[in-house]
N, C-alpha and C positions, 0 to 999 in steps of 0.2 A: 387896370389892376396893378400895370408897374408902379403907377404915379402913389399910390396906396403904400404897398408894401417898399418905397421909398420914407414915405411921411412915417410907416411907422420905427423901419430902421433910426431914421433920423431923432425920435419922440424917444426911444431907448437908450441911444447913444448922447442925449441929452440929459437923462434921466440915470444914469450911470456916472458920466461926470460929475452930476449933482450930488450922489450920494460918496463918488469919490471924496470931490471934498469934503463934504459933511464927518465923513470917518477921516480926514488926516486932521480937520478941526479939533473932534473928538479926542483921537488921539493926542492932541498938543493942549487941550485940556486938562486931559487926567495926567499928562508928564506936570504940568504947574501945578496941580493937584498934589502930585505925590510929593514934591520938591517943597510945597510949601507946609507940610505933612512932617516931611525929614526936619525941616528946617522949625517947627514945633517940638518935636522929640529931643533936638539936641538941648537947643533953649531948656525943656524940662529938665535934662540930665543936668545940663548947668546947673541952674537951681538945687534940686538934690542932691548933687556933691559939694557946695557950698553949703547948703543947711547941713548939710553933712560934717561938714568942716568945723563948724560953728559949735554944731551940738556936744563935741567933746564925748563923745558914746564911740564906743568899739564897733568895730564892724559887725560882731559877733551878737552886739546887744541889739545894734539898727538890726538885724537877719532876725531875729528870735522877735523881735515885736512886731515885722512885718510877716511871720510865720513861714519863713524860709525853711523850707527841709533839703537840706545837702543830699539825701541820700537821692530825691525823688528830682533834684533840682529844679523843683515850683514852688510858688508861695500860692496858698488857696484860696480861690475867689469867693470872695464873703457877696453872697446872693440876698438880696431885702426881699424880705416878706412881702407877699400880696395880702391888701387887707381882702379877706373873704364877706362877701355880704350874705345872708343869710333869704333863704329863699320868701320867708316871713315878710321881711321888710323890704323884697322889691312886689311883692304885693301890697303891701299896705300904701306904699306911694304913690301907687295905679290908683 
């Protein structure tokens, strides 16, 4: 019974390390993840303050055509329609 409850200590303590690693892999995955994430947002902001620069429009006019509300400080997310199929025509395809 020792020689057992040895092999199975030893199958856990193996099996723990593995997943040790497994999670600080992980973790050093999602930090390059976020960093290369950061490092897309800024790039975008560049762009944008540069078209921005370009465009010769007021700050005031960029806010009001992106539908900035000062008061509420959001601009409203413009959602697309789902086309609806009509229950007619997924029967008739059947």
């Amino acid at each position: 019974m020792a020689g057992r409850k040895s092999n199975i200590e030893d199958q856990i303590k193996k099996q723990q390390d593995a997943v040790f690693k497994l999670k600080d892999r992980y973790e050093n995955e999602v930090e390059k993840l976020n960093s290369l994430i950061k490092k897309q947002k800024d790039e975008n902001r560049k762009k944008i303050l540069k078209a921005f620069d370009k465009s010769g429009k007021t700050v005031e006019e960029v806010l009001a055509f992106l539908g900035y509300d000062e008061e509420s400080d959001s601009v409203p997310v413009k959602r697309t329609r789902r086309r609806r199929i009509k229950k007619d025509q997924d029967q008739d395809e059947e």
